[in-house]
DRENTORKOL-3810 file (N, C-alpha, C; in nm, 4 decimals):
REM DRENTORKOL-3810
@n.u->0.0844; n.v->-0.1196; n.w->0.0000; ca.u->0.0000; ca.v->0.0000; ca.w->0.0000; c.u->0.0874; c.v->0.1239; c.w->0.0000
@n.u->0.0485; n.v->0.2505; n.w->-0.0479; ca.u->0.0902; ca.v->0.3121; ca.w->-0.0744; c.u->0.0871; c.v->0.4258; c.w->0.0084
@n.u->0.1444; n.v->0.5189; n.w->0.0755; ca.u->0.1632; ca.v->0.6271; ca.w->0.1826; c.u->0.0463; c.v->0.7325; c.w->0.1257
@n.u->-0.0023; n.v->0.8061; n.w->0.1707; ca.u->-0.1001; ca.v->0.9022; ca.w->0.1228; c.u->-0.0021; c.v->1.0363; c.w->0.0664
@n.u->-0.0525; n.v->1.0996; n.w->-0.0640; ca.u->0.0249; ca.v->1.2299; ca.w->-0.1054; c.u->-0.0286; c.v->1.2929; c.w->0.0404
@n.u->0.1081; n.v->1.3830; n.w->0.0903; ca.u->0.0647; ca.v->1.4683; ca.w->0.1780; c.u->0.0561; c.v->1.6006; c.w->0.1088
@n.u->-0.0231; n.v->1.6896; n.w->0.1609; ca.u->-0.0625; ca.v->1.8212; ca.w->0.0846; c.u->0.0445; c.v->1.9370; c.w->0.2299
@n.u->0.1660; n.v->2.0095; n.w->0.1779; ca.u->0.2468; ca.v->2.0886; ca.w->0.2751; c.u->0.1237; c.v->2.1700; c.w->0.3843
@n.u->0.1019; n.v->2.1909; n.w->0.4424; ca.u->0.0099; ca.v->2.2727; ca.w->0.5079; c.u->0.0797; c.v->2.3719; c.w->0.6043
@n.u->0.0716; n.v->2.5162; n.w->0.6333; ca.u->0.1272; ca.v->2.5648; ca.w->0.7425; c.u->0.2870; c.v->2.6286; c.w->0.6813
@n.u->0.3367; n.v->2.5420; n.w->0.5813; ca.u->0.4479; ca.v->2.5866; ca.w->0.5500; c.u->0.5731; c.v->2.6193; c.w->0.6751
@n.u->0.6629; n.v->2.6774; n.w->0.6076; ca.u->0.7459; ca.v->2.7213; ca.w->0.7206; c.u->0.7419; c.v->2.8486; c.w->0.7571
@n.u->0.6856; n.v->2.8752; n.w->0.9091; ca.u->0.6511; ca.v->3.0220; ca.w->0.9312; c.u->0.7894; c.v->3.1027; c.w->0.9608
@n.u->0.9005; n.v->3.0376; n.w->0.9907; ca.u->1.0378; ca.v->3.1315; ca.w->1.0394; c.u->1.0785; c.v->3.1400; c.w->0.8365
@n.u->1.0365; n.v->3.0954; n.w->0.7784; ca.u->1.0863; ca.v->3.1013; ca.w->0.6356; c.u->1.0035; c.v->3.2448; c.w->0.5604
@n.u->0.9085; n.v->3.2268; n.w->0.5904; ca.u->0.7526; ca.v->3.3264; ca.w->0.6418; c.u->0.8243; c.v->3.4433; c.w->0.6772
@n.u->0.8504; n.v->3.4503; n.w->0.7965; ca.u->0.8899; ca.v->3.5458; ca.w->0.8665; c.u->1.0494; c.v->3.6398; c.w->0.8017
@n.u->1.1510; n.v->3.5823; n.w->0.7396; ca.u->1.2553; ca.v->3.6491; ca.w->0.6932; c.u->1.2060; c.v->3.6843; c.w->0.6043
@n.u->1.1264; n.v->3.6411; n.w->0.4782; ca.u->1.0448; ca.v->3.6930; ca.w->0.3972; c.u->0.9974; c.v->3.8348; c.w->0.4277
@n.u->0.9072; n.v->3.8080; n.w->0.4718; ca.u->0.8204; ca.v->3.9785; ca.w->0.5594; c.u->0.8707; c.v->4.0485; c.w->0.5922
@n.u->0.9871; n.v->4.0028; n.w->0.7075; ca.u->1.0626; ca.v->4.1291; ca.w->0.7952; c.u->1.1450; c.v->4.1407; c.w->0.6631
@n.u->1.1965; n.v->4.0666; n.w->0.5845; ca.u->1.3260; ca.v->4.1216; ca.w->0.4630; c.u->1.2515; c.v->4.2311; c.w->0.4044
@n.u->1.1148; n.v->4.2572; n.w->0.4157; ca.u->1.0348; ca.v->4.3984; ca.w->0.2686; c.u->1.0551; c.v->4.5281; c.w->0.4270
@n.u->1.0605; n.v->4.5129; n.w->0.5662; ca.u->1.0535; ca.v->4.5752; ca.w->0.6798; c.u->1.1780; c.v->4.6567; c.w->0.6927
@n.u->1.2942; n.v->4.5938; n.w->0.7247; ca.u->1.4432; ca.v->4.6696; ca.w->0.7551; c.u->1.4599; c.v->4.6802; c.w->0.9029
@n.u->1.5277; n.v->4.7398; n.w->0.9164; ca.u->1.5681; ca.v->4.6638; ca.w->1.0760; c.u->1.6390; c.v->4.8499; c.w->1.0987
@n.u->1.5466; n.v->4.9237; n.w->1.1174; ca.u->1.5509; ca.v->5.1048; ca.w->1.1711; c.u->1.4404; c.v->5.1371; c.w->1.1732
@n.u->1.4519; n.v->5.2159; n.w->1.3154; ca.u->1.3615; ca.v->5.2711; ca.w->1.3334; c.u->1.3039; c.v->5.3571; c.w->1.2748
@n.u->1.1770; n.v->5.3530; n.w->1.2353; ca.u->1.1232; ca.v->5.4377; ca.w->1.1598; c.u->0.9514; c.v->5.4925; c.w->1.1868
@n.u->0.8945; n.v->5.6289; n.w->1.1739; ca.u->0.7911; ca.v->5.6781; ca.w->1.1912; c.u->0.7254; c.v->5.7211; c.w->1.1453
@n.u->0.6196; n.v->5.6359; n.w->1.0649; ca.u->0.5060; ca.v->5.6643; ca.w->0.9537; c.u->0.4041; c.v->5.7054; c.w->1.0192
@n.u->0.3885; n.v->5.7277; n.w->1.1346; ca.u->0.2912; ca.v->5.7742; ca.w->1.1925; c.u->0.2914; c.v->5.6918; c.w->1.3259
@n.u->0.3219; n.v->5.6160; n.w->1.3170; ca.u->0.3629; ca.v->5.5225; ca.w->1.4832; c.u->0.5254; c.v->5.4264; c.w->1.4537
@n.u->0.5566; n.v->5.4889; n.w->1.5826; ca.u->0.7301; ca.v->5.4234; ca.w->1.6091; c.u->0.7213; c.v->5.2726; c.w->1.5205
@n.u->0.8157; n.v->5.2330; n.w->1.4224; ca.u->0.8287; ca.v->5.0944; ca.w->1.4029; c.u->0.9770; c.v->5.0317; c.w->1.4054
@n.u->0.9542; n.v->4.9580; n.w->1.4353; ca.u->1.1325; ca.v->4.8714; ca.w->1.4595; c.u->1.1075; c.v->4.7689; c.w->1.3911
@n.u->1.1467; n.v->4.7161; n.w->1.2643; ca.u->1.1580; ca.v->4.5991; ca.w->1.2064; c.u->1.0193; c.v->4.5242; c.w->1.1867
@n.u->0.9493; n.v->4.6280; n.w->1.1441; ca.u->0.8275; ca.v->4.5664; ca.w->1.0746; c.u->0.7337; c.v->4.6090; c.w->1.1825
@n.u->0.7710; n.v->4.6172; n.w->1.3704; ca.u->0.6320; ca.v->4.6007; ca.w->1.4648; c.u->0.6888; c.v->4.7378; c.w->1.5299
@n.u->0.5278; n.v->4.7673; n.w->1.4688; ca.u->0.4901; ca.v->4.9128; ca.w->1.5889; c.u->0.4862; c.v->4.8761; c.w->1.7209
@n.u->0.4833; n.v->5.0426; n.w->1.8032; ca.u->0.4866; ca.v->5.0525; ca.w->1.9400; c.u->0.3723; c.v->4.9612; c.w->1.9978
@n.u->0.2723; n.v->5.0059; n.w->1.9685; ca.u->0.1712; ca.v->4.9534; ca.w->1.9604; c.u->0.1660; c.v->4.7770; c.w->1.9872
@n.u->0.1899; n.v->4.7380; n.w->1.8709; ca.u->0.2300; ca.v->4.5548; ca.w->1.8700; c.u->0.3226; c.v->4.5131; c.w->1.9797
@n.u->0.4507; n.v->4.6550; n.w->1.9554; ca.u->0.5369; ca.v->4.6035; ca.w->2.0888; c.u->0.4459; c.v->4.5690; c.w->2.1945
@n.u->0.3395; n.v->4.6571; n.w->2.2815; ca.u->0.3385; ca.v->4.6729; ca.w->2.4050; c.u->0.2416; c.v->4.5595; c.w->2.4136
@n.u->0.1292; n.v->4.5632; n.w->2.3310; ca.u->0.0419; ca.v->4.4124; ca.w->2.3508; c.u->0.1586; c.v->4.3105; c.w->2.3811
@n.u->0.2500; n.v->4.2845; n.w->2.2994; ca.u->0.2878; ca.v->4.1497; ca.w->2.3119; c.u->0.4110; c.v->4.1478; c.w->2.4301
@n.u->0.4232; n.v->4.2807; n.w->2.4969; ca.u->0.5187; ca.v->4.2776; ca.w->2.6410; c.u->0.3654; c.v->4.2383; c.w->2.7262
@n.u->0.3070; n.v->4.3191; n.w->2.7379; ca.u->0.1599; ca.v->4.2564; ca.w->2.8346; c.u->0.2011; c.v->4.1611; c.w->2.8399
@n.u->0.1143; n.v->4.0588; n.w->2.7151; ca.u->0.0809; ca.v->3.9392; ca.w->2.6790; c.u->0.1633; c.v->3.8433; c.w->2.7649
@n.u->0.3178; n.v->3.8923; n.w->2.7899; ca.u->0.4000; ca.v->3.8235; ca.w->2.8397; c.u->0.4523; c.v->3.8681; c.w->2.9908
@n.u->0.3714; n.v->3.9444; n.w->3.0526; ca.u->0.3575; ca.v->4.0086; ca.w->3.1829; c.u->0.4708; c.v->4.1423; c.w->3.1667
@n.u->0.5329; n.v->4.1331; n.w->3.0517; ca.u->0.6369; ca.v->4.2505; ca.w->3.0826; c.u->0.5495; c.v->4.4142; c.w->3.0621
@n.u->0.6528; n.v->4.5035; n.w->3.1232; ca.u->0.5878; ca.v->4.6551; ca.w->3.1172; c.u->0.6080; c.v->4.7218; c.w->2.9641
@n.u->0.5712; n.v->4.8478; n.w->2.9823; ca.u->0.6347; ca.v->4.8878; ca.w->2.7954; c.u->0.7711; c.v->4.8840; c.w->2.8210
@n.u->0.7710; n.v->4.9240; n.w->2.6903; ca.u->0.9316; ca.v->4.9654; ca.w->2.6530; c.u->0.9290; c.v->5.0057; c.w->2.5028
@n.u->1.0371; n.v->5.0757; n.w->2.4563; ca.u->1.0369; ca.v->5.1804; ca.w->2.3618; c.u->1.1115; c.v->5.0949; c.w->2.2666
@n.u->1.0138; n.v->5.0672; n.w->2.1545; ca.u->1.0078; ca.v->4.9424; ca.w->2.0483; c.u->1.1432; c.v->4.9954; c.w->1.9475
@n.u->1.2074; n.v->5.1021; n.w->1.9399; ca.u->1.3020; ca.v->5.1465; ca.w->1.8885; c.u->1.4660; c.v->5.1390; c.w->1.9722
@n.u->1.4268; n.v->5.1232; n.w->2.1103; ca.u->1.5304; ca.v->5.0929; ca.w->2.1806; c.u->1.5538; c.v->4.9475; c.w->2.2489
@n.u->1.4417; n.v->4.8877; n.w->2.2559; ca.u->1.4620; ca.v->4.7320; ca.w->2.3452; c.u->1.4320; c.v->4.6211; c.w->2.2245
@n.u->1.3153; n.v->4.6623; n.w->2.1267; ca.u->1.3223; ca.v->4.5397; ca.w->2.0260; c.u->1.4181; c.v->4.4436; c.w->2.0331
@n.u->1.4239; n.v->4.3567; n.w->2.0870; ca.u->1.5425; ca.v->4.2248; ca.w->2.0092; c.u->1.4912; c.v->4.1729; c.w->1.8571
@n.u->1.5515; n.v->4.0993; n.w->1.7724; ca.u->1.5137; ca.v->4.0693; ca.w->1.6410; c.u->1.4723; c.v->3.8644; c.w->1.7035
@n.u->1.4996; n.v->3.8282; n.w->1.8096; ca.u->1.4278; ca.v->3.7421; ca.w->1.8610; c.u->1.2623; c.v->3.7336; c.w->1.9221
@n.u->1.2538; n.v->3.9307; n.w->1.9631; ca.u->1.1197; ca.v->3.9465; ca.w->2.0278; c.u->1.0719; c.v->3.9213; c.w->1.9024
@n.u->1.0957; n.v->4.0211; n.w->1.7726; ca.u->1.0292; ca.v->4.0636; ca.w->1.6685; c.u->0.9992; c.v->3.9255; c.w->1.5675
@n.u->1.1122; n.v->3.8191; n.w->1.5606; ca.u->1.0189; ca.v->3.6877; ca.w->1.5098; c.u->0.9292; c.v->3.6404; c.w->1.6158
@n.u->0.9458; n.v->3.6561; n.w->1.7203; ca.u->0.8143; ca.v->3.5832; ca.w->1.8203; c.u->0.6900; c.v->3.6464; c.w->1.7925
@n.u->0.6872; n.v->3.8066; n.w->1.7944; ca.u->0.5765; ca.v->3.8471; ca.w->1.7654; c.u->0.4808; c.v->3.8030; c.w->1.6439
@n.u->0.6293; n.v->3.8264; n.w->1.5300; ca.u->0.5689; ca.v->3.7281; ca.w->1.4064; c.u->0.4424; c.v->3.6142; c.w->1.4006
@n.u->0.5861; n.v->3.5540; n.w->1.4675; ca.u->0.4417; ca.v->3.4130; ca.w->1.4704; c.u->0.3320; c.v->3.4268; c.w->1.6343
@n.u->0.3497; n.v->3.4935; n.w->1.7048; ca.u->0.2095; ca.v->3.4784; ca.w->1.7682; c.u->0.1126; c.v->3.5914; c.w->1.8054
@n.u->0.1536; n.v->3.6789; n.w->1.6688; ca.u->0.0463; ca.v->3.7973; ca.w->1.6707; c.u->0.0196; c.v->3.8018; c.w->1.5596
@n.u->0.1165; n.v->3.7180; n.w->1.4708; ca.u->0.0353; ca.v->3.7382; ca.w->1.3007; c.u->0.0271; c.v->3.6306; c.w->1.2373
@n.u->0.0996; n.v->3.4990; n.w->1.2740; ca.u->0.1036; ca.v->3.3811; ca.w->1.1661; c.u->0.0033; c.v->3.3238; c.w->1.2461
@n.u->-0.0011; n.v->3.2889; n.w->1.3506; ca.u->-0.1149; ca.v->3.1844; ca.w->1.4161; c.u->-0.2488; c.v->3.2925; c.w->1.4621
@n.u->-0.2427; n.v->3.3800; n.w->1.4516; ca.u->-0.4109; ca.v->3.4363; ca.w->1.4762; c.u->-0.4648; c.v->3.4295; c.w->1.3142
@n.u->-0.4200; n.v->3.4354; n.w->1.2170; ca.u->-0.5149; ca.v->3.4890; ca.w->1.0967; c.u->-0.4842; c.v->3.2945; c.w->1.0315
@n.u->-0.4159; n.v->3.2039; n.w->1.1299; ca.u->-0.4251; ca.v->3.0655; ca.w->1.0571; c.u->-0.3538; c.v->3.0005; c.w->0.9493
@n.u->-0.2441; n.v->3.0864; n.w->0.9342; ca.u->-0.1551; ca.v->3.0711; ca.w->0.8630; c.u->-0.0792; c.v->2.9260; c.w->0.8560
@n.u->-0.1005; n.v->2.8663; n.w->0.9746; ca.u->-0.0256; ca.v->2.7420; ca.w->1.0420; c.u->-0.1306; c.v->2.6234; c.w->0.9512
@n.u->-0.2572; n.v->2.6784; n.w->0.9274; ca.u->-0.3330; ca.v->2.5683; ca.w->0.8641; c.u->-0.3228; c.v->2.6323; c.w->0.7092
@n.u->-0.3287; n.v->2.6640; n.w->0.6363; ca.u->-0.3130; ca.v->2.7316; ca.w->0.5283; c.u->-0.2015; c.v->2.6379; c.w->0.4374
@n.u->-0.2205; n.v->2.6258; n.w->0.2844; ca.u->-0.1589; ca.v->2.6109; ca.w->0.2142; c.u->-0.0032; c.v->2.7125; c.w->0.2056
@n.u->0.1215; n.v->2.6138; n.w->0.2259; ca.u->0.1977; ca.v->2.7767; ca.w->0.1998; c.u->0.2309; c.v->2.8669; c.w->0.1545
@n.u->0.1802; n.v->2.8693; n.w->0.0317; ca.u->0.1798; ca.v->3.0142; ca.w->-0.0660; c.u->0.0868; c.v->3.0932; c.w->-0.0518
@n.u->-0.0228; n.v->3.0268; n.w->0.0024; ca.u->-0.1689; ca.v->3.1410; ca.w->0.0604; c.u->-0.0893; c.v->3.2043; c.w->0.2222
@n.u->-0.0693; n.v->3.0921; n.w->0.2446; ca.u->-0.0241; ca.v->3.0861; ca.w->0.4207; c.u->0.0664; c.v->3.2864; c.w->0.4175
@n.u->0.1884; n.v->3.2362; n.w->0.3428; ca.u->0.3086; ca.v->3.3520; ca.w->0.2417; c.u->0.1940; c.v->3.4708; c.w->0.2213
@n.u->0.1289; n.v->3.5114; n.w->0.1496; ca.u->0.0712; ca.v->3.6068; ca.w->0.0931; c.u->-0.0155; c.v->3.6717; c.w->0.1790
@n.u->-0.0824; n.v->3.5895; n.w->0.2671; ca.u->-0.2133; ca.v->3.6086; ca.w->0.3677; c.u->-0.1580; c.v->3.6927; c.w->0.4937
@n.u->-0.0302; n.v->3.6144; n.w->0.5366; ca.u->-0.0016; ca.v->3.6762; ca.w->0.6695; c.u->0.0859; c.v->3.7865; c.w->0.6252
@n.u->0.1589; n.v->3.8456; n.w->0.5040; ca.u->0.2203; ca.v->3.9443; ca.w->0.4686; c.u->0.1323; c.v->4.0714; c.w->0.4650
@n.u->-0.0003; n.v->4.0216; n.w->0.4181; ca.u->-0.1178; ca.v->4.1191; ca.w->0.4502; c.u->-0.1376; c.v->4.1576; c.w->0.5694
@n.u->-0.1460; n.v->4.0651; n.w->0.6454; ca.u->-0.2073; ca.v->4.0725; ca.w->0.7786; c.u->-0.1100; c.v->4.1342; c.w->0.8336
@n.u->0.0364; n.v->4.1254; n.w->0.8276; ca.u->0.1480; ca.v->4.1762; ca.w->0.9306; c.u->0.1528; c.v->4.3562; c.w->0.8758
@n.u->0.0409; n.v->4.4176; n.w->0.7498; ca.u->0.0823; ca.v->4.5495; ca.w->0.6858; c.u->-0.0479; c.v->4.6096; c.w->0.7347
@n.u->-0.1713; n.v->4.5248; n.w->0.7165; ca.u->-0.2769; ca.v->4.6046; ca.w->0.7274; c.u->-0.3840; c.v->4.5431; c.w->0.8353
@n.u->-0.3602; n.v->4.4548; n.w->0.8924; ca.u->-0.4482; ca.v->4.3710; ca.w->1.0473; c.u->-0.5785; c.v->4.3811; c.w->0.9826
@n.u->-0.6174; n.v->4.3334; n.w->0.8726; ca.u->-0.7008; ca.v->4.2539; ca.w->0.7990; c.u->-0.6874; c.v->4.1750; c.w->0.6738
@n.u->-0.7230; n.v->4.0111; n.w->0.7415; ca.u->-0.7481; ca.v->3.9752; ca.w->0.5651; c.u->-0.8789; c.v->3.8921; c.w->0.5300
@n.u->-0.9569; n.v->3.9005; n.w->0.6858; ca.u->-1.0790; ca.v->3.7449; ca.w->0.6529; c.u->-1.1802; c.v->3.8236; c.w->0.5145
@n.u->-1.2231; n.v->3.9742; n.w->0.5160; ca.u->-1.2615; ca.v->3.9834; ca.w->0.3629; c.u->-1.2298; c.v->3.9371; c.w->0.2601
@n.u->-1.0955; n.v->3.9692; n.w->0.2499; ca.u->-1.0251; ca.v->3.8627; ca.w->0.1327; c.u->-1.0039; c.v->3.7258; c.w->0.1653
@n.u->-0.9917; n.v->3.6992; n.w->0.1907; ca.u->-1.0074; ca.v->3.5240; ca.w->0.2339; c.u->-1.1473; c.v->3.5021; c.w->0.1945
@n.u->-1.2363; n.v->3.5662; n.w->0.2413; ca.u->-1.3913; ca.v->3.5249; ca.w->0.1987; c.u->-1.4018; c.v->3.5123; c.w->0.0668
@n.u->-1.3338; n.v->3.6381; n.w->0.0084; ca.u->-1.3544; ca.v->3.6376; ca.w->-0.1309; c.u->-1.2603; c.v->3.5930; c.w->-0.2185
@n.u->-1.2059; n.v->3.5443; n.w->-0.2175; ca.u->-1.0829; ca.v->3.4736; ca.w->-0.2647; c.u->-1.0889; c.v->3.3244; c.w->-0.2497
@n.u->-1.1180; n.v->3.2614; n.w->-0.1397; ca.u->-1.0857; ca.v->3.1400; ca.w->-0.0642; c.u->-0.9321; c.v->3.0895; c.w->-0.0724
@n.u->-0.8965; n.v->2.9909; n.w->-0.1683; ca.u->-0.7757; ca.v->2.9202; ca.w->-0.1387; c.u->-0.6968; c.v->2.9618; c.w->-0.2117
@n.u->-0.7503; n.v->3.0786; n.w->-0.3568; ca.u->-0.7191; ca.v->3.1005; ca.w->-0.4527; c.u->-0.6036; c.v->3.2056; c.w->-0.4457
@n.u->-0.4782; n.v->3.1787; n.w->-0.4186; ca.u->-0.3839; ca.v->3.2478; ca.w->-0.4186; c.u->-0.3416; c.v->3.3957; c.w->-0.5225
@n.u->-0.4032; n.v->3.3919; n.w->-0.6784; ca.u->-0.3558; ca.v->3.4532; ca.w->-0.7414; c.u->-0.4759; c.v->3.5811; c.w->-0.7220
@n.u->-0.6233; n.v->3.5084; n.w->-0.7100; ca.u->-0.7136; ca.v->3.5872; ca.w->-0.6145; c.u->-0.6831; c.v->3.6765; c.w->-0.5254
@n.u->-0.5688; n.v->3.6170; n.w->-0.4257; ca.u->-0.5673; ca.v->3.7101; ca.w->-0.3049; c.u->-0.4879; c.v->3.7916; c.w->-0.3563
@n.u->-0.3749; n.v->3.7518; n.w->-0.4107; ca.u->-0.3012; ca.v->3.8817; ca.w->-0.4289; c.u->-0.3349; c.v->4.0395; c.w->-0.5175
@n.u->-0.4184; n.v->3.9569; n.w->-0.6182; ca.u->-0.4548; ca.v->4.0790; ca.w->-0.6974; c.u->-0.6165; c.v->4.1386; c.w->-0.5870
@n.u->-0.6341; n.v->4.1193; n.w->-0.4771; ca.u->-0.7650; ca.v->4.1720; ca.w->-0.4015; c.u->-0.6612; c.v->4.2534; c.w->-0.3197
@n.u->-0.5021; n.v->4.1574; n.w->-0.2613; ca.u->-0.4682; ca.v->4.2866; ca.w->-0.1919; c.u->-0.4316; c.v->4.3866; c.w->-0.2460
@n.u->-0.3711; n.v->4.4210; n.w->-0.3521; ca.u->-0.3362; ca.v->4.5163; ca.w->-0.4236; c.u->-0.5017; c.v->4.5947; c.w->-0.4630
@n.u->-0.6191; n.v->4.5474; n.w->-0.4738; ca.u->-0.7615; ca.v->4.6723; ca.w->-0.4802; c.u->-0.7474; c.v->4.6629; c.w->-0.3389
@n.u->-0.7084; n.v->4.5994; n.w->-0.2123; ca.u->-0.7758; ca.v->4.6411; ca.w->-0.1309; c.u->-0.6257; c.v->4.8141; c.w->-0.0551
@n.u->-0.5487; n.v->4.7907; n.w->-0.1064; ca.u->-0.4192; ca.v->4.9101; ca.w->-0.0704; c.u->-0.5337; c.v->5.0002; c.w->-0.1750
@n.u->-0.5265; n.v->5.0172; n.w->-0.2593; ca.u->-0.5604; ca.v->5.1052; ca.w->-0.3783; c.u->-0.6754; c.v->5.1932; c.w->-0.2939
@n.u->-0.7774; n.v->5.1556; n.w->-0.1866; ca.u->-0.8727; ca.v->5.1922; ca.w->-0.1281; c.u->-0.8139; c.v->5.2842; c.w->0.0412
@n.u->-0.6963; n.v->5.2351; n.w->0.0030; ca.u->-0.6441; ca.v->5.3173; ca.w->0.1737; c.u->-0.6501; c.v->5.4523; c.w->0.1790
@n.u->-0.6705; n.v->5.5377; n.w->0.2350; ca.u->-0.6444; ca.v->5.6966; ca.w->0.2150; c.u->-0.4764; c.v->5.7260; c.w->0.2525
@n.u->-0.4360; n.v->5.6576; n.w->0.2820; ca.u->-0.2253; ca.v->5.7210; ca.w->0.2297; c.u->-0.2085; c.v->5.6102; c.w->0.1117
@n.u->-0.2459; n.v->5.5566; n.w->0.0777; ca.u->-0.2327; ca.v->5.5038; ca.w->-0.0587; c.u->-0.1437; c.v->5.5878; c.w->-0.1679
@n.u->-0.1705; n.v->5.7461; n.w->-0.1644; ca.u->-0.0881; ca.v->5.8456; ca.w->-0.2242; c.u->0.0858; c.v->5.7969; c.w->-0.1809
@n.u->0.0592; n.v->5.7954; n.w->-0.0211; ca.u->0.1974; ca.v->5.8179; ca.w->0.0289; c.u->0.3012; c.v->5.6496; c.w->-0.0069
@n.u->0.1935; n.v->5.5145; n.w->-0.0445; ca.u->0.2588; ca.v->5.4125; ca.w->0.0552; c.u->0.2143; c.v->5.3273; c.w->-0.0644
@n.u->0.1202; n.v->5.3355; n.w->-0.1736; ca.u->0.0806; ca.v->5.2364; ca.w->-0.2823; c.u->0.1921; c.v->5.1589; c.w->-0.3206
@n.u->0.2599; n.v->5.2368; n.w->-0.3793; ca.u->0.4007; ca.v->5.1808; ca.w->-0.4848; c.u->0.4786; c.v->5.0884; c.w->-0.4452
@n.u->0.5154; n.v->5.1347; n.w->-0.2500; ca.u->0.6191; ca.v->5.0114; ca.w->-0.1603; c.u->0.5013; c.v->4.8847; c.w->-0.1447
@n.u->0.3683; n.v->4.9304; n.w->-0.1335; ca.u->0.2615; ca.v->4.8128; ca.w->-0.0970; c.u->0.2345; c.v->4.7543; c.w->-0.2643
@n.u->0.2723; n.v->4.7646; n.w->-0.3448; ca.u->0.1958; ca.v->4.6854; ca.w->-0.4362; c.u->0.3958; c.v->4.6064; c.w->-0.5019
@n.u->0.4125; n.v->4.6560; n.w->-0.4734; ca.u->0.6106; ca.v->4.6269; ca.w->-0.4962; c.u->0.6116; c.v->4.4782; c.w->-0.4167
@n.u->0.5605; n.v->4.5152; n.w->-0.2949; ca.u->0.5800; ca.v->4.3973; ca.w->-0.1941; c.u->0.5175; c.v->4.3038; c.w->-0.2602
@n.u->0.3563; n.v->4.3183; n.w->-0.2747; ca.u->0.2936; ca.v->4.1845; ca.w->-0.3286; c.u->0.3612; c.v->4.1580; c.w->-0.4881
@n.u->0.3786; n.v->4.2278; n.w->-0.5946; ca.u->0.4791; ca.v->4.1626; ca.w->-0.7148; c.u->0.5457; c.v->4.0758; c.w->-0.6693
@n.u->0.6489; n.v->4.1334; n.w->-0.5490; ca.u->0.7475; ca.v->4.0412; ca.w->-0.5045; c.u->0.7269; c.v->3.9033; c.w->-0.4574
@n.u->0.5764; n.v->3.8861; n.w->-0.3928; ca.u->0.5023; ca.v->3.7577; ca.w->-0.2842; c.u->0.4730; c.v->3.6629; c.w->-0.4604
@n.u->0.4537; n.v->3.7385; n.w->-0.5487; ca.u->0.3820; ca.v->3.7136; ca.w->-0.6127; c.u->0.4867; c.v->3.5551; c.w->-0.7151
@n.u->0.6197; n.v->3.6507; n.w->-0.7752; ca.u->0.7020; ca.v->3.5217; ca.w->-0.7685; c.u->0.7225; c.v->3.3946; c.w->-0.6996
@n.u->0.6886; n.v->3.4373; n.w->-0.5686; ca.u->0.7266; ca.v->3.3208; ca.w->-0.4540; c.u->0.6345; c.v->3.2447; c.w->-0.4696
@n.u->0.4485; n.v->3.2899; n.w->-0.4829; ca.u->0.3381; ca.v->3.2370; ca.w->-0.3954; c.u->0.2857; c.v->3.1981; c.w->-0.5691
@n.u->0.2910; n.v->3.2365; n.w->-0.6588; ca.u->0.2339; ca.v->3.2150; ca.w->-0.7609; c.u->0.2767; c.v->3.0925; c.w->-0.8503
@n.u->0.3660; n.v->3.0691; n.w->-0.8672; ca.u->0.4293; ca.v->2.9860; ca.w->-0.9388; c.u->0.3595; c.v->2.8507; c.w->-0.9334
@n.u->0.3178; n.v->2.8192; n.w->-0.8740; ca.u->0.2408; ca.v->2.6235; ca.w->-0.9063; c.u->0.0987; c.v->2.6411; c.w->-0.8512
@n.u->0.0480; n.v->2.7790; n.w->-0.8379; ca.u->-0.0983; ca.v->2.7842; ca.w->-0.8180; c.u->-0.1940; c.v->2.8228; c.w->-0.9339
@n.u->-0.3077; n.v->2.7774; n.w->-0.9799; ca.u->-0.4076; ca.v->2.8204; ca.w->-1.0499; c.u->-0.5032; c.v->2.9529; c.w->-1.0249
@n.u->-0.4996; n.v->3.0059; n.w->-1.1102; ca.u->-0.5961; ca.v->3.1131; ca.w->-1.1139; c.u->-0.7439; c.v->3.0993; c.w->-1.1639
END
């Protein structure tokens, strides 16, 4: 008898993660809230809570160990990435780690990878700094797009 085809599921989220933080950079920077390597102040301080710690100033204490942890347990395992095909898994949580929504697109899309990407690119097109931020946001998904596209159907 023969072993069952396994279907990859979940992919590799630290593979995930250099991906994402690689379009991020590793300086501090202020688009309107402090960011250090992809996670705002903001993300910082939930995920010091989360872990009983107090704030701290996401431009001065970040470790690049906090900032993959946050990865995966503020953006790869809440939006399900861990169950996900990995090129949806890739594309879905790159959304989710820019704009902390994707179940619309997921609704409307479903598994359909080439779907999502061309919904995230209308759904940036609809942002009001879209003026300021379109070009780096639709750059990024081209880029997902090599990775995540290649052996999926449209």
């Amino acid at each position: 008898a023969q072993a069952p085809t396994q279907v990859v599921v979940g992919g590799d989220w630290e593979k995930s993660y250099e991906i994402t933080q690689g379009r991020e950079g590793w300086e501090c920077t202020n688009d309107g809230a402090y960011t250090m390597g992809g996670v705002t102040q903001i993300t910082y301080n939930r995920w010091l809570a989360k872990h009983g710690m107090g704030k701290a100033d996401v431009c001065q204490a970040l470790t690049r160990e906090q900032a993959k942890q946050i990865f995966y347990e503020l953006f790869w395992l809440p939006v399900g990435a861990d169950k996900m095909p990995y090129a949806l898994s890739l594309t879905v949580v790159d959304h989710y780690y820019n704009t902390g929504k994707v179940s619309h697109l997921l609704a409307q899309c479903g598994q359909d990878v080439v779907c999502f990407n061309n919904a995230r690119i209308a759904d940036y097109k609809t942002k009001s700094n879209c003026n300021l931020y379109c070009n780096a946001w639709i750059a990024r998904v081209n880029h997902l797009r090599k990775l995540t596209e290649g052996n999926s159907q449209s």
